[in-house]
PyMOL Python script that loads the backbone (N, CA, C, O; Angstrom):
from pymol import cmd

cmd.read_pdbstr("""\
ATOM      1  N   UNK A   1     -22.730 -12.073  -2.164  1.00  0.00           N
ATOM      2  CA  UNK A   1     -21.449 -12.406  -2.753  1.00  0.00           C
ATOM      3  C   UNK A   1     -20.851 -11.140  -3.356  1.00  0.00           C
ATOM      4  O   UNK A   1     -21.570 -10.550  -4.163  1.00  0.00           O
ATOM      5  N   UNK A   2     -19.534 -10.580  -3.069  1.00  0.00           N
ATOM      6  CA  UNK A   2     -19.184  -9.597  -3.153  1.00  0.00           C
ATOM      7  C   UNK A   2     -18.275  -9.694  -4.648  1.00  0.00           C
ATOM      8  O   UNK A   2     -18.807 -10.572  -5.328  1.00  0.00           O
ATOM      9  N   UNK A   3     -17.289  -9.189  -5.254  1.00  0.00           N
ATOM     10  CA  UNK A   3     -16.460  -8.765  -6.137  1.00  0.00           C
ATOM     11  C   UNK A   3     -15.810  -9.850  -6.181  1.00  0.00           C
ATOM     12  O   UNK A   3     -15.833 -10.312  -7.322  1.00  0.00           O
ATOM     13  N   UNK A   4     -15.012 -10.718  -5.172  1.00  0.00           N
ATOM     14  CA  UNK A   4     -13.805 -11.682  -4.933  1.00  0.00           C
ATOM     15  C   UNK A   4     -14.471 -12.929  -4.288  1.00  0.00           C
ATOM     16  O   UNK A   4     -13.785 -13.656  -3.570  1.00  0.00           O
ATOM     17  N   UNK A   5     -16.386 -13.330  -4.620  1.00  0.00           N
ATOM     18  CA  UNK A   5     -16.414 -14.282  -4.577  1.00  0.00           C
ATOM     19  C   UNK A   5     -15.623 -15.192  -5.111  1.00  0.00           C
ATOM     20  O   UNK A   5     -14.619 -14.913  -5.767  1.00  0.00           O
ATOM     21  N   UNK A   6     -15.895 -15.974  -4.943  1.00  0.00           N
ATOM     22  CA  UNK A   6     -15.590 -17.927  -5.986  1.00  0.00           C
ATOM     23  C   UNK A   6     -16.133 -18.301  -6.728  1.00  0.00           C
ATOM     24  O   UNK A   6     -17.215 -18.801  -6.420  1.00  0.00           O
ATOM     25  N   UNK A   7     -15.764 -18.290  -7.990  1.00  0.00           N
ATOM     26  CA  UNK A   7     -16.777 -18.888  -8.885  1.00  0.00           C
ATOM     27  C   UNK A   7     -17.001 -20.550  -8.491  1.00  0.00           C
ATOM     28  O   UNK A   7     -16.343 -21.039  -7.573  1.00  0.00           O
ATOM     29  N   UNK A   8     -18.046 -21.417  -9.313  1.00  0.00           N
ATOM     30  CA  UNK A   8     -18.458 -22.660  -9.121  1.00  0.00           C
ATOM     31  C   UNK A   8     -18.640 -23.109 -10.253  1.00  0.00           C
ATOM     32  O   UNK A   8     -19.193 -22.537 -11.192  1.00  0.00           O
ATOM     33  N   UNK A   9     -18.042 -24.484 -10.215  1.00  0.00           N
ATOM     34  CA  UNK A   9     -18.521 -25.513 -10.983  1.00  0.00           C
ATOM     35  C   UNK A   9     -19.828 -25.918 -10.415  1.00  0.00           C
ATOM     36  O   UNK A   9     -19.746 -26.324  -9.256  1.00  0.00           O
ATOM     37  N   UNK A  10     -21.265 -25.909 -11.049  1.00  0.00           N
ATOM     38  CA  UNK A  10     -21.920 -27.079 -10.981  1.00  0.00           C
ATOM     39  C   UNK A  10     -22.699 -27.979 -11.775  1.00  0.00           C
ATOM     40  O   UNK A  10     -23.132 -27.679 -12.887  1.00  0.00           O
ATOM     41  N   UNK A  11     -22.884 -29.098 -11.201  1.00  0.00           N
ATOM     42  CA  UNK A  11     -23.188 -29.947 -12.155  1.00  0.00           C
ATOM     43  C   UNK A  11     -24.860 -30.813 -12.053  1.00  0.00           C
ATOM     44  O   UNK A  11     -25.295 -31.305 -11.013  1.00  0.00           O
ATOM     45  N   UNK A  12     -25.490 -30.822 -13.223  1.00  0.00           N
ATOM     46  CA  UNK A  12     -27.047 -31.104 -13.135  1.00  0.00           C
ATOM     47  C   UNK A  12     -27.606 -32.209 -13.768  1.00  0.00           C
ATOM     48  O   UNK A  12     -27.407 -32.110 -14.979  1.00  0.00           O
ATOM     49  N   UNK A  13     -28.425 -33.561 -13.380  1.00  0.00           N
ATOM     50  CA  UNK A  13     -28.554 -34.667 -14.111  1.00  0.00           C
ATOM     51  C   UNK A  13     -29.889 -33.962 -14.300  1.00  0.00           C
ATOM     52  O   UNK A  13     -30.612 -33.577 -13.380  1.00  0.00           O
ATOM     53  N   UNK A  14     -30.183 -33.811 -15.887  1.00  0.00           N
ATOM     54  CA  UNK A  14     -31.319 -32.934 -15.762  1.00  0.00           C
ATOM     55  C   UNK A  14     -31.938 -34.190 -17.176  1.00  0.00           C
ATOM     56  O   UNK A  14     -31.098 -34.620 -17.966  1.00  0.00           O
ATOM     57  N   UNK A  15     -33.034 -34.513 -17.267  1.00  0.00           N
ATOM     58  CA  UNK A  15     -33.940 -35.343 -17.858  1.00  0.00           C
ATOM     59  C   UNK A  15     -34.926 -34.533 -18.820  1.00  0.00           C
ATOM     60  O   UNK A  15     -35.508 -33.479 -18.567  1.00  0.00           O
ATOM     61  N   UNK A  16     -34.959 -35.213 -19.858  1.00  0.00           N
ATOM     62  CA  UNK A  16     -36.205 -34.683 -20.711  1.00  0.00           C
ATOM     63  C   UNK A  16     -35.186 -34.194 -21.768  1.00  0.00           C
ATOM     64  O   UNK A  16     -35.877 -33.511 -22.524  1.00  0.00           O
ATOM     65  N   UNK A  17     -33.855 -34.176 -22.249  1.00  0.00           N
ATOM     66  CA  UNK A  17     -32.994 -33.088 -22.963  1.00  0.00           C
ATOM     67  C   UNK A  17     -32.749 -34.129 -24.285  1.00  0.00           C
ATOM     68  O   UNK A  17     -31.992 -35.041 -23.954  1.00  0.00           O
ATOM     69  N   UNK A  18     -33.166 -34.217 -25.597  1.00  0.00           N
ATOM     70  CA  UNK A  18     -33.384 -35.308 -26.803  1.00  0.00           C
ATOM     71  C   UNK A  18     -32.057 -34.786 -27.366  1.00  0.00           C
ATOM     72  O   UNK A  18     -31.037 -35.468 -27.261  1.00  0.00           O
ATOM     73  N   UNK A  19     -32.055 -33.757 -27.876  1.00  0.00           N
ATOM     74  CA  UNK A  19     -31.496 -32.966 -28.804  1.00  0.00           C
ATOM     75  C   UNK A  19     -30.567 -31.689 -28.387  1.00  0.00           C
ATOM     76  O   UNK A  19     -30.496 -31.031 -27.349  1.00  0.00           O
ATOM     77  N   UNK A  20     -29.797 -31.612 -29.805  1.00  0.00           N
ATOM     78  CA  UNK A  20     -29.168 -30.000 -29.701  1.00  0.00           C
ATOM     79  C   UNK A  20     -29.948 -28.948 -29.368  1.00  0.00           C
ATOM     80  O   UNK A  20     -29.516 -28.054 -28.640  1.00  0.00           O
ATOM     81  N   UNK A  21     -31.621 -28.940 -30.044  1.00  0.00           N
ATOM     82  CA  UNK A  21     -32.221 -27.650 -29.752  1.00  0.00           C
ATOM     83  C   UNK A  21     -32.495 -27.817 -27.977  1.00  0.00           C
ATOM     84  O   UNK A  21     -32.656 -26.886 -27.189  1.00  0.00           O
ATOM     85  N   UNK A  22     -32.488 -28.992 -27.729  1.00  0.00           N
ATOM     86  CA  UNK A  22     -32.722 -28.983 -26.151  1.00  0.00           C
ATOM     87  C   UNK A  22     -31.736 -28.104 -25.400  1.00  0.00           C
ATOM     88  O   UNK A  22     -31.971 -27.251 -24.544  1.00  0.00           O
ATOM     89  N   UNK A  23     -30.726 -28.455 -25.847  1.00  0.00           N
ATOM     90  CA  UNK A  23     -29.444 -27.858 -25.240  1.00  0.00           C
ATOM     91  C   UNK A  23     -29.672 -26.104 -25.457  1.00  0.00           C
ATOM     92  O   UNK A  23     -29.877 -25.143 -24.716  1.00  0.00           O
ATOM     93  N   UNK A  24     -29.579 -26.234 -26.259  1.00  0.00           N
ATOM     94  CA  UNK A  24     -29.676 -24.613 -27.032  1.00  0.00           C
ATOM     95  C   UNK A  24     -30.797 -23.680 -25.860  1.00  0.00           C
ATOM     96  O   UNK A  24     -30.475 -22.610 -25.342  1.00  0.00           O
ATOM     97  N   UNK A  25     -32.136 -24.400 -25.630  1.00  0.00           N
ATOM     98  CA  UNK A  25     -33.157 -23.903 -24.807  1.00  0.00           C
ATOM     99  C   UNK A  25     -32.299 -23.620 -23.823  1.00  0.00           C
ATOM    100  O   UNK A  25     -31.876 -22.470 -23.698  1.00  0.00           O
ATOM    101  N   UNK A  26     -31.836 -24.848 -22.799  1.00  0.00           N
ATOM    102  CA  UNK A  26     -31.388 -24.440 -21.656  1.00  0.00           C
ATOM    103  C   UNK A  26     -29.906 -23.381 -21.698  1.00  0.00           C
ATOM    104  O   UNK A  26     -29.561 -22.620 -20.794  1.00  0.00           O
ATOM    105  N   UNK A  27     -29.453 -23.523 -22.539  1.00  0.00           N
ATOM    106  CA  UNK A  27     -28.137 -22.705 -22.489  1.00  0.00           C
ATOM    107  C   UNK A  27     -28.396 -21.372 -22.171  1.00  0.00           C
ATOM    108  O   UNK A  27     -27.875 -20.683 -21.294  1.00  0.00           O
ATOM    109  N   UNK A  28     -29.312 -21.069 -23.033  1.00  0.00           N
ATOM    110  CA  UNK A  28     -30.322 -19.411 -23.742  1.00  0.00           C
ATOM    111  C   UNK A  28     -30.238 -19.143 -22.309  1.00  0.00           C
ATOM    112  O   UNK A  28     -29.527 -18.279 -21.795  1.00  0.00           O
ATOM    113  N   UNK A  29     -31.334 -20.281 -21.458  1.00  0.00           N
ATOM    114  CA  UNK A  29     -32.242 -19.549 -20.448  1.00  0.00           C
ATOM    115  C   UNK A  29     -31.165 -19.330 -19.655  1.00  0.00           C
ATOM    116  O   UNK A  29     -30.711 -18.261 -19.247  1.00  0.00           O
ATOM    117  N   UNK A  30     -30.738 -20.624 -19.446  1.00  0.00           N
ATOM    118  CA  UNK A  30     -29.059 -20.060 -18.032  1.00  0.00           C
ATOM    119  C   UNK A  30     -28.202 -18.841 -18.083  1.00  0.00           C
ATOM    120  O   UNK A  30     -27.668 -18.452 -17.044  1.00  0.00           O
ATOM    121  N   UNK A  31     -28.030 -18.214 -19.196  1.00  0.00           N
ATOM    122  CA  UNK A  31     -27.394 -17.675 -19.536  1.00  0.00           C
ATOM    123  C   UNK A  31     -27.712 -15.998 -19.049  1.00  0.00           C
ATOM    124  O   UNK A  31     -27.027 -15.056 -18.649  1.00  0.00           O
ATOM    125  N   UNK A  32     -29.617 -16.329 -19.432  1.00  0.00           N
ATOM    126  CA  UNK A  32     -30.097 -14.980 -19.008  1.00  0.00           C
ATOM    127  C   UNK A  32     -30.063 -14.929 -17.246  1.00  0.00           C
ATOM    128  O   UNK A  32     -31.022 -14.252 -16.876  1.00  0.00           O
ATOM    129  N   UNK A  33     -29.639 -15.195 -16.631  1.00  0.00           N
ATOM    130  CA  UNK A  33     -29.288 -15.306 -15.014  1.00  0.00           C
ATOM    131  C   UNK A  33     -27.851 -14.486 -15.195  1.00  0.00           C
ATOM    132  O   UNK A  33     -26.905 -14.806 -15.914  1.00  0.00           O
ATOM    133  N   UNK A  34     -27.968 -13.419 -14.388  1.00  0.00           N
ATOM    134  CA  UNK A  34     -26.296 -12.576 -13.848  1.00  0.00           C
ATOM    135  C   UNK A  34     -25.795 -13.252 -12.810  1.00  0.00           C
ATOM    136  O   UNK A  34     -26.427 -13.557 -11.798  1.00  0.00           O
ATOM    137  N   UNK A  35     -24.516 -13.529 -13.068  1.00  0.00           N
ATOM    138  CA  UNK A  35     -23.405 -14.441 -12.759  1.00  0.00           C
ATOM    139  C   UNK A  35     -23.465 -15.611 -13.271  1.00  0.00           C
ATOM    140  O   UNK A  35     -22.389 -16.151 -13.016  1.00  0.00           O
ATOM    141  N   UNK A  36     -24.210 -16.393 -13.928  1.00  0.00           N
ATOM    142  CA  UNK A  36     -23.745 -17.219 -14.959  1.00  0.00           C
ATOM    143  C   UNK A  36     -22.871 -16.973 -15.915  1.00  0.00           C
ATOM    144  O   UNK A  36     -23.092 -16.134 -16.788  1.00  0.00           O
ATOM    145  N   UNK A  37     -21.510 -17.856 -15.838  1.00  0.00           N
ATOM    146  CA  UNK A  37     -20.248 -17.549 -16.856  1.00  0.00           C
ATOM    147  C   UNK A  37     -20.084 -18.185 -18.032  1.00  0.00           C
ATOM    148  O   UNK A  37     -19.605 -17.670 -19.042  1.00  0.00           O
ATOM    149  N   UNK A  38     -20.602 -19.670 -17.890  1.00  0.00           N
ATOM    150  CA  UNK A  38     -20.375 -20.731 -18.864  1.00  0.00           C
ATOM    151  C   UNK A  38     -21.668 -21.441 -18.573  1.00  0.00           C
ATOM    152  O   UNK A  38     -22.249 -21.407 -17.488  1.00  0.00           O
ATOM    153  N   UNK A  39     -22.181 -22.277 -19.963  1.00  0.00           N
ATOM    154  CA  UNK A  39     -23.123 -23.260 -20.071  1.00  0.00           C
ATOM    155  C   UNK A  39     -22.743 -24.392 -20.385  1.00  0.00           C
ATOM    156  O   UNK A  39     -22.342 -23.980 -21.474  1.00  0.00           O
ATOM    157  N   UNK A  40     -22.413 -25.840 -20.437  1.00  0.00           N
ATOM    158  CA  UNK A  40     -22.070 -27.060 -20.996  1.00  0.00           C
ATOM    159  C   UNK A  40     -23.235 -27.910 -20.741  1.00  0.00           C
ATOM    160  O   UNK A  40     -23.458 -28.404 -19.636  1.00  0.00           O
ATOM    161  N   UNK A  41     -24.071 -28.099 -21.905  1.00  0.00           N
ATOM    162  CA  UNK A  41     -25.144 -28.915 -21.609  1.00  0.00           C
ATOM    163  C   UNK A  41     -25.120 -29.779 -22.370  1.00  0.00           C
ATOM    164  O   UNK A  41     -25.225 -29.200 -23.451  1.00  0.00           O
ATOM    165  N   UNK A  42     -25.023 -31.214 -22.626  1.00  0.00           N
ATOM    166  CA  UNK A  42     -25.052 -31.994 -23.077  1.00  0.00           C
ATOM    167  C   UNK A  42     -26.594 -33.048 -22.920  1.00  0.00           C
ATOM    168  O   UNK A  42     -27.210 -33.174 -21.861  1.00  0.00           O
ATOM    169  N   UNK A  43     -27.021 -33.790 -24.393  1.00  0.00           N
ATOM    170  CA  UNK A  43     -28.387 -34.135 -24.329  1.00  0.00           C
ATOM    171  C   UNK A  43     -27.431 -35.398 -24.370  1.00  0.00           C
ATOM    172  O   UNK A  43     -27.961 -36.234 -23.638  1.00  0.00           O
ATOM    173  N   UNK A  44     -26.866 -35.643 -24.624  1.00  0.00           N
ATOM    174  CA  UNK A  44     -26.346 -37.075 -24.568  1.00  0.00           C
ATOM    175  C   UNK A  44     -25.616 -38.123 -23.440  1.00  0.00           C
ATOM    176  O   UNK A  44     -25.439 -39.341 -23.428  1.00  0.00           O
ATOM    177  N   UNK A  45     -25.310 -37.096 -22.564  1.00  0.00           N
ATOM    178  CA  UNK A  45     -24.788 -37.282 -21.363  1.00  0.00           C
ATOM    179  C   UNK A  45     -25.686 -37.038 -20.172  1.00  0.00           C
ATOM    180  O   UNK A  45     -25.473 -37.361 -19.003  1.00  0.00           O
ATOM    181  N   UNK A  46     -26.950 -36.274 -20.789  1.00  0.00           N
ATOM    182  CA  UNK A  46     -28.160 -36.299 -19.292  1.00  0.00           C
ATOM    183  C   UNK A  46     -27.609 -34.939 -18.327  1.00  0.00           C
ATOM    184  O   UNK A  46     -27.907 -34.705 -17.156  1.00  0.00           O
ATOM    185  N   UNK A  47     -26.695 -34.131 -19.256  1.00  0.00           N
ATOM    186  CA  UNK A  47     -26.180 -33.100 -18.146  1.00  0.00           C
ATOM    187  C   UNK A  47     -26.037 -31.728 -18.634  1.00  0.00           C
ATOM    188  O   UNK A  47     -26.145 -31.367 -19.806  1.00  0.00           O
ATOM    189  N   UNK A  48     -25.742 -30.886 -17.450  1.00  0.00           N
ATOM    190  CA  UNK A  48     -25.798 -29.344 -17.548  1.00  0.00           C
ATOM    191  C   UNK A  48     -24.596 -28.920 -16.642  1.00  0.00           C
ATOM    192  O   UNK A  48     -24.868 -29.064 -15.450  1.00  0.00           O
ATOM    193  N   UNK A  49     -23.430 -28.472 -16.865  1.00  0.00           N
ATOM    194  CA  UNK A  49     -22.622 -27.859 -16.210  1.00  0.00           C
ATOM    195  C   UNK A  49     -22.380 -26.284 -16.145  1.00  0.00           C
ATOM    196  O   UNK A  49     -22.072 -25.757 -17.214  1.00  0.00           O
ATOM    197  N   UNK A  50     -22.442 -25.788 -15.459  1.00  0.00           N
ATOM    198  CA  UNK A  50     -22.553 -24.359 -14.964  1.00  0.00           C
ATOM    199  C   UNK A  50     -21.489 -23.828 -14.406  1.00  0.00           C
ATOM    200  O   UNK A  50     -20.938 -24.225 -13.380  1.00  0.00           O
ATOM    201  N   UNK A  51     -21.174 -22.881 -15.106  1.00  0.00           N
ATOM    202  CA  UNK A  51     -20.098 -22.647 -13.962  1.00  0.00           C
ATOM    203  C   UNK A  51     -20.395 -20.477 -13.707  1.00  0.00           C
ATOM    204  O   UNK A  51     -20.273 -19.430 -14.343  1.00  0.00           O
ATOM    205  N   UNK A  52     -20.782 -20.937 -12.475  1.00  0.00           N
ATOM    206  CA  UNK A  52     -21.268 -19.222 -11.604  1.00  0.00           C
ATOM    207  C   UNK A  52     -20.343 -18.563 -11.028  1.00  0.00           C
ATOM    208  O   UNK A  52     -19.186 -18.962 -10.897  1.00  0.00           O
ATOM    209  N   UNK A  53     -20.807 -17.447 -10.620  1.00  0.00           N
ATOM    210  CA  UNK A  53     -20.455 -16.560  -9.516  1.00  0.00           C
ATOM    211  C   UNK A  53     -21.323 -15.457  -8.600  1.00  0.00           C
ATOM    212  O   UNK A  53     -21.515 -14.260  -8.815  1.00  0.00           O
ATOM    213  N   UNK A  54     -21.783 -16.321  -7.482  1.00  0.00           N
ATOM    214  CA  UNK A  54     -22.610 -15.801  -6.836  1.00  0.00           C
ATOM    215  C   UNK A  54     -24.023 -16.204  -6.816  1.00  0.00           C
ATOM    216  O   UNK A  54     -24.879 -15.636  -6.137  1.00  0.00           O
ATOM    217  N   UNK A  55     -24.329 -17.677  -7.953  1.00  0.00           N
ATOM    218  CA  UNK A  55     -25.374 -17.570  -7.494  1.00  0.00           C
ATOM    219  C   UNK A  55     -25.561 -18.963  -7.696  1.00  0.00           C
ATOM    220  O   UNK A  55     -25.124 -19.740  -8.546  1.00  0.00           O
ATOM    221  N   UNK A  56     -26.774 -19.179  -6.115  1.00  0.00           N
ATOM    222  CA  UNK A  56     -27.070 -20.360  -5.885  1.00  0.00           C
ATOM    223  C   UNK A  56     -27.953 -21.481  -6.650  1.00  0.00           C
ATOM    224  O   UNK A  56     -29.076 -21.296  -7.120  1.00  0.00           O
ATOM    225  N   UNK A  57     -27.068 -22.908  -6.678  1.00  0.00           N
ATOM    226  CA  UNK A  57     -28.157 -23.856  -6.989  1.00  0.00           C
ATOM    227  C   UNK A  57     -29.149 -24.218  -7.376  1.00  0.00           C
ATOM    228  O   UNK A  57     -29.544 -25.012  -8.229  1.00  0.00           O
ATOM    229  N   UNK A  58     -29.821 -23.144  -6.221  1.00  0.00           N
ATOM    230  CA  UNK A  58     -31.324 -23.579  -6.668  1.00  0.00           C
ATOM    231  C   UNK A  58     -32.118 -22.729  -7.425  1.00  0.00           C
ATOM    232  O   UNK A  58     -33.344 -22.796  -7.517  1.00  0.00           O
ATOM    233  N   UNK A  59     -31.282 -21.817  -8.039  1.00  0.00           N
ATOM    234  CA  UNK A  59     -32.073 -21.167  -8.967  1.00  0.00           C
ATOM    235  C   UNK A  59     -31.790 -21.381 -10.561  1.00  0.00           C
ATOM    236  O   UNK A  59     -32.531 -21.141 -11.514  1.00  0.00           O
ATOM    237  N   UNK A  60     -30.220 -22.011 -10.523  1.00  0.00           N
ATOM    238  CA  UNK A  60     -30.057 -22.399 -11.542  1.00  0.00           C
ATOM    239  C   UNK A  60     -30.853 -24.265 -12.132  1.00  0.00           C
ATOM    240  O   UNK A  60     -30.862 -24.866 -13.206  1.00  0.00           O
ATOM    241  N   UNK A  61     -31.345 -24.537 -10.877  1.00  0.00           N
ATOM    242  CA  UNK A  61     -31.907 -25.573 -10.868  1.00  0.00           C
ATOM    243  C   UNK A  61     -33.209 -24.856 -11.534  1.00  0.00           C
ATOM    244  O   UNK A  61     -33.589 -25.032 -12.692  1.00  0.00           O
ATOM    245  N   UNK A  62     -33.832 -23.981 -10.527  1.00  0.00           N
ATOM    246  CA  UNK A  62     -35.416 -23.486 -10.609  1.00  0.00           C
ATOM    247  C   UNK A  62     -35.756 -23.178 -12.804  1.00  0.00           C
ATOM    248  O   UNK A  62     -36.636 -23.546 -13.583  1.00  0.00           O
ATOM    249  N   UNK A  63     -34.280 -22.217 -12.954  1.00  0.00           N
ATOM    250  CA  UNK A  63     -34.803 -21.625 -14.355  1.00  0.00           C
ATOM    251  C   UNK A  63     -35.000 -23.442 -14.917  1.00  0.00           C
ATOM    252  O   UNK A  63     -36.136 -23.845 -14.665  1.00  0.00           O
ATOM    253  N   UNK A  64     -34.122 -24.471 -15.575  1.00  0.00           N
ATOM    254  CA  UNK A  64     -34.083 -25.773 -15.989  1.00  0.00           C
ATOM    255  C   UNK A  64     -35.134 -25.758 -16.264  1.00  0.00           C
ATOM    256  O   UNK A  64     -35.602 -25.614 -17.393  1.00  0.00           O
ATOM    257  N   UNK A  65     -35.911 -25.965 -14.858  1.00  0.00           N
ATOM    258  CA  UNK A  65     -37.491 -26.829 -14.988  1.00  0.00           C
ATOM    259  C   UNK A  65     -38.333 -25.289 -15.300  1.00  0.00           C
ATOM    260  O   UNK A  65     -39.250 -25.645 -16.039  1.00  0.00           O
ATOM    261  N   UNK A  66     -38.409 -24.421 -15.186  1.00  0.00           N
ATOM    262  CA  UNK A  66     -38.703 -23.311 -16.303  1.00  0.00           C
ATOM    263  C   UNK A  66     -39.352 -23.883 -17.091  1.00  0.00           C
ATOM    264  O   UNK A  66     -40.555 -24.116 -17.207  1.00  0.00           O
ATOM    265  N   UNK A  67     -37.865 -24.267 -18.036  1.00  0.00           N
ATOM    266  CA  UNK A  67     -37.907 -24.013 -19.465  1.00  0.00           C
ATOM    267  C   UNK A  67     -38.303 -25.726 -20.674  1.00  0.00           C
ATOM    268  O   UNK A  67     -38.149 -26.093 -21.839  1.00  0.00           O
ATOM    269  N   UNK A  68     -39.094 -26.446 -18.819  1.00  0.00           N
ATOM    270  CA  UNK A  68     -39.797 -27.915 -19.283  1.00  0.00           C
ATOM    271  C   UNK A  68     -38.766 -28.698 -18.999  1.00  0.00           C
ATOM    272  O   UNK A  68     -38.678 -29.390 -20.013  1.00  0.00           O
ATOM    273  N   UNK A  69     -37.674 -29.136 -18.050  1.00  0.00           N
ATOM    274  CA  UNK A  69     -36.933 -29.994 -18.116  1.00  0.00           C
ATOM    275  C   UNK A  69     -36.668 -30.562 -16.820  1.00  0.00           C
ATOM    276  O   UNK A  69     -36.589 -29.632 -16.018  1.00  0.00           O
ATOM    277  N   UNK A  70     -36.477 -31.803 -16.193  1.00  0.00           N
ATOM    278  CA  UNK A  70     -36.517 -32.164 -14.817  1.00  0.00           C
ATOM    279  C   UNK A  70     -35.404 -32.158 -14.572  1.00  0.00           C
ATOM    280  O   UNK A  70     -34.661 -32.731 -15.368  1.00  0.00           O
ATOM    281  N   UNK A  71     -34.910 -31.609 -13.555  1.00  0.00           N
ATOM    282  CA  UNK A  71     -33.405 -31.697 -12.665  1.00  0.00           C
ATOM    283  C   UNK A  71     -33.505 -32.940 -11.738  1.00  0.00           C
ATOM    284  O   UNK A  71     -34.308 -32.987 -10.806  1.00  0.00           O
ATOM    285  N   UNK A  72     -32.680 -33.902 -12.034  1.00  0.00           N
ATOM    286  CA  UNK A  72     -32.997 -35.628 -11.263  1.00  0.00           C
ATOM    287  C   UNK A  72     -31.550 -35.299 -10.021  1.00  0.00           C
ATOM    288  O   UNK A  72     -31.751 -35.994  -9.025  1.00  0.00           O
ATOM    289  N   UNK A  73     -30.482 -34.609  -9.906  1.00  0.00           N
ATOM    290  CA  UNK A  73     -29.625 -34.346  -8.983  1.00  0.00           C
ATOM    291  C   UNK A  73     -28.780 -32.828  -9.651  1.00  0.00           C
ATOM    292  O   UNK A  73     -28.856 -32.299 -10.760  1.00  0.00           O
ATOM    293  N   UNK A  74     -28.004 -32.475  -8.432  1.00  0.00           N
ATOM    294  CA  UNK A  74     -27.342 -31.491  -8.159  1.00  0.00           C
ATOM    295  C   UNK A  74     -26.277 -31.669  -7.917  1.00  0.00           C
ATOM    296  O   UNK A  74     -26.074 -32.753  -7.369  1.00  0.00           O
ATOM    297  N   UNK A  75     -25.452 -31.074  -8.080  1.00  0.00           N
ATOM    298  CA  UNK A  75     -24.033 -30.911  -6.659  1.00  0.00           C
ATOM    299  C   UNK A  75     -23.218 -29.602  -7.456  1.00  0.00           C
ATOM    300  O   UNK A  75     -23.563 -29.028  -8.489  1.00  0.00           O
ATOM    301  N   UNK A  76     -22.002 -29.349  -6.580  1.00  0.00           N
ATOM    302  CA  UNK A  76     -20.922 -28.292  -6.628  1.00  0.00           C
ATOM    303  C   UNK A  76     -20.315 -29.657  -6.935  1.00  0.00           C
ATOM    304  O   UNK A  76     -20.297 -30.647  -6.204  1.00  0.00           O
ATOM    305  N   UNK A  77     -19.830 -29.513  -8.143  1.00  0.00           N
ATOM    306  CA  UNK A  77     -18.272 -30.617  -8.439  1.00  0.00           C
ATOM    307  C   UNK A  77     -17.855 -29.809  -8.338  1.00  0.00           C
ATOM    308  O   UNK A  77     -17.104 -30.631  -7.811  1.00  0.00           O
ATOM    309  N   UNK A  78     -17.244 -28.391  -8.225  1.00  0.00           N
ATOM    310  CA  UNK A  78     -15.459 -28.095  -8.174  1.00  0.00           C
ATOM    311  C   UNK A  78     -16.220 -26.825  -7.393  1.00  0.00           C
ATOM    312  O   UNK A  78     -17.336 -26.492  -7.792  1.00  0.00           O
ATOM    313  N   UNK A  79     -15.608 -26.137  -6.294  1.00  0.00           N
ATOM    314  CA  UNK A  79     -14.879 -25.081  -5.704  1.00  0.00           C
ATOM    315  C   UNK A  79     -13.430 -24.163  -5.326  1.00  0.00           C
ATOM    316  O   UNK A  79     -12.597 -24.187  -4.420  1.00  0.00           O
ATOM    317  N   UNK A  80     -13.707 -23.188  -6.827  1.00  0.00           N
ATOM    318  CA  UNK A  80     -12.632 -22.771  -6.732  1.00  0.00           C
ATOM    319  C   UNK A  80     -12.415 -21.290  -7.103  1.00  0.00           C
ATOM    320  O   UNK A  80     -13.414 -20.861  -7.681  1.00  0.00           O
ATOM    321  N   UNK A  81     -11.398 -20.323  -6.957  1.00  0.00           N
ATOM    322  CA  UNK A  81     -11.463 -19.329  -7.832  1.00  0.00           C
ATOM    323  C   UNK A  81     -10.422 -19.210  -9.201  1.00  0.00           C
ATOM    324  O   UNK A  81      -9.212 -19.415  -9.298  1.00  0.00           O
ATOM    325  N   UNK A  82     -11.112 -18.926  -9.878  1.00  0.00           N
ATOM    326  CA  UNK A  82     -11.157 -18.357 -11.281  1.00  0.00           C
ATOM    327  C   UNK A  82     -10.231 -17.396 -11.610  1.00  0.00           C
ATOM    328  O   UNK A  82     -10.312 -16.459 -10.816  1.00  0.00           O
ATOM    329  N   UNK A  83      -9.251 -17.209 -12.578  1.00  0.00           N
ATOM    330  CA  UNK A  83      -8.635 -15.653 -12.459  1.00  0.00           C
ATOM    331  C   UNK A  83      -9.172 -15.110 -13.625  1.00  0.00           C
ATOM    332  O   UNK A  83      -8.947 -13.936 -13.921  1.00  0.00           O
TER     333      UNK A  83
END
""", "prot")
cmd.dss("prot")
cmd.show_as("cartoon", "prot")
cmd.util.cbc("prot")
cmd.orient("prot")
């Protein structure tokens, strides 16, 4: 992915997340990944929204369960670019 990729929305039903410090864990870890732009993780909603550039799915899936937490689905909700 070059300079004028696309960034991505994606979105993660990720399990095991009680609390704020839950959130806080996964935010930290996503965050340490280059091209991660934004974190929205919510323990109350069962979710993790991401929004990248350049990098795939399954690694933002892979760090999650890292850091003790199960990813139950995936997807790209939005494809688009960013200015």
């Amino acid at each position: 992915m070059g300079l004028f990729s696309k960034a991505e929305i994606m979105e993660f039903s990720v399990s095991g997340m009680n609390c704020g410090g839950c959130e806080g864990k996964i935010t930290k870890a996503l965050n340490e990944i280059s091209g991660v732009k934004k974190v929205t993780a919510s323990a109350s909603d069962g979710t993790v929204i991401v929004k990248v550039k350049g990098v795939d799915s399954q690694v933002i899936s892979d760090k999650i369960t890292s850091v003790g937490f199960v990813v139950e689905w995936s997807k790209n909700a939005l494809r688009r670019s960013f200015s």
